[in-house]
C-alpha positions as CSV (number, residue, x, y, z in Angstrom):
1,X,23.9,-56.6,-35.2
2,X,20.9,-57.4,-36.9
3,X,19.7,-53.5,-36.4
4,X,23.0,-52.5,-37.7
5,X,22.5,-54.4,-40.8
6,X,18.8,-53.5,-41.4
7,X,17.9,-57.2,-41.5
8,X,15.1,-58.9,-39.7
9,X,16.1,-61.7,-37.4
10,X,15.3,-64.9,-39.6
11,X,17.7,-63.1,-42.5
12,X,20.4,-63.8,-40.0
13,X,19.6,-67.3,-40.7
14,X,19.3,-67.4,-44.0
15,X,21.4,-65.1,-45.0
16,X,24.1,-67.3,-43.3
17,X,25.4,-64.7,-40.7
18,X,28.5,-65.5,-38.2
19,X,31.2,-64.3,-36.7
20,X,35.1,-65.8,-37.0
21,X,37.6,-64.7,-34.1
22,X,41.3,-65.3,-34.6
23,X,42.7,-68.6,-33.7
24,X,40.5,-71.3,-32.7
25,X,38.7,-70.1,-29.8
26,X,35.6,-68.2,-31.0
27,X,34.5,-65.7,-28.5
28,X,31.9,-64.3,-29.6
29,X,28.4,-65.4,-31.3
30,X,24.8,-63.9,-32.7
31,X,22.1,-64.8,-30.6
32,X,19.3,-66.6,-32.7
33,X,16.3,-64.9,-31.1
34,X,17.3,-60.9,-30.4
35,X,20.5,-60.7,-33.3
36,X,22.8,-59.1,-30.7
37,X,26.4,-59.5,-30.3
38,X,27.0,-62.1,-27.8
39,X,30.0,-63.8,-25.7
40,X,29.9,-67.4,-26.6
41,X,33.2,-68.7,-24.5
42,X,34.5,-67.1,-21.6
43,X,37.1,-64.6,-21.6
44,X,39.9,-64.5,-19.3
45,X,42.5,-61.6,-20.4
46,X,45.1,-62.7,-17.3
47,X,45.6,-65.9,-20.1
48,X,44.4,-64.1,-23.4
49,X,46.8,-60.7,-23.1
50,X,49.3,-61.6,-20.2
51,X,51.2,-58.4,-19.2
52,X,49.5,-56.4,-22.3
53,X,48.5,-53.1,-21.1
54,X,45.6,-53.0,-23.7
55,X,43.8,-56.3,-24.6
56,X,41.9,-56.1,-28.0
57,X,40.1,-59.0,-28.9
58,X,39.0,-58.9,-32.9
59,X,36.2,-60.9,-34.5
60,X,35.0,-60.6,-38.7
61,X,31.3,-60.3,-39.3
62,X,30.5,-62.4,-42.2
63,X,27.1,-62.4,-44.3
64,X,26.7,-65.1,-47.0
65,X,24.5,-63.6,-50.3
66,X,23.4,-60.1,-50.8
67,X,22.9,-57.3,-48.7
């Protein structure tokens, strides 16, 4: 993510950089130290999706300040 941004790892700190999942589980997370996209729960699509044949799991990006 970081790389993807063009920002250096501590601007993901200051800049205030997180992720928001839909309801109130959040999946996903930055890691501090490398800036990639990471799992932060574990993900079972048996409870998440039930019979769906695709299971799509969406998460927002969200960077405080100017880019």
């Amino acid at each position: 993510v970081a790389k993807d941004l063009g920002l250096q790892l501590p601007a993901l700190r200051d800049q205030g950089v997180r992720t928001v999942s839909e309801g109130r589980t959040q999946y996903f997370a930055l890691h501090g130290k490398t800036g990639h996209l990471v799992t932060a729960e574990r993900i079972d699509r048996e409870q998440l999706c039930e019979s769906v044949q695709q299971c799509v799991l969406r998460c927002e990006l969200i960077v405080q300040g100017e880019m």
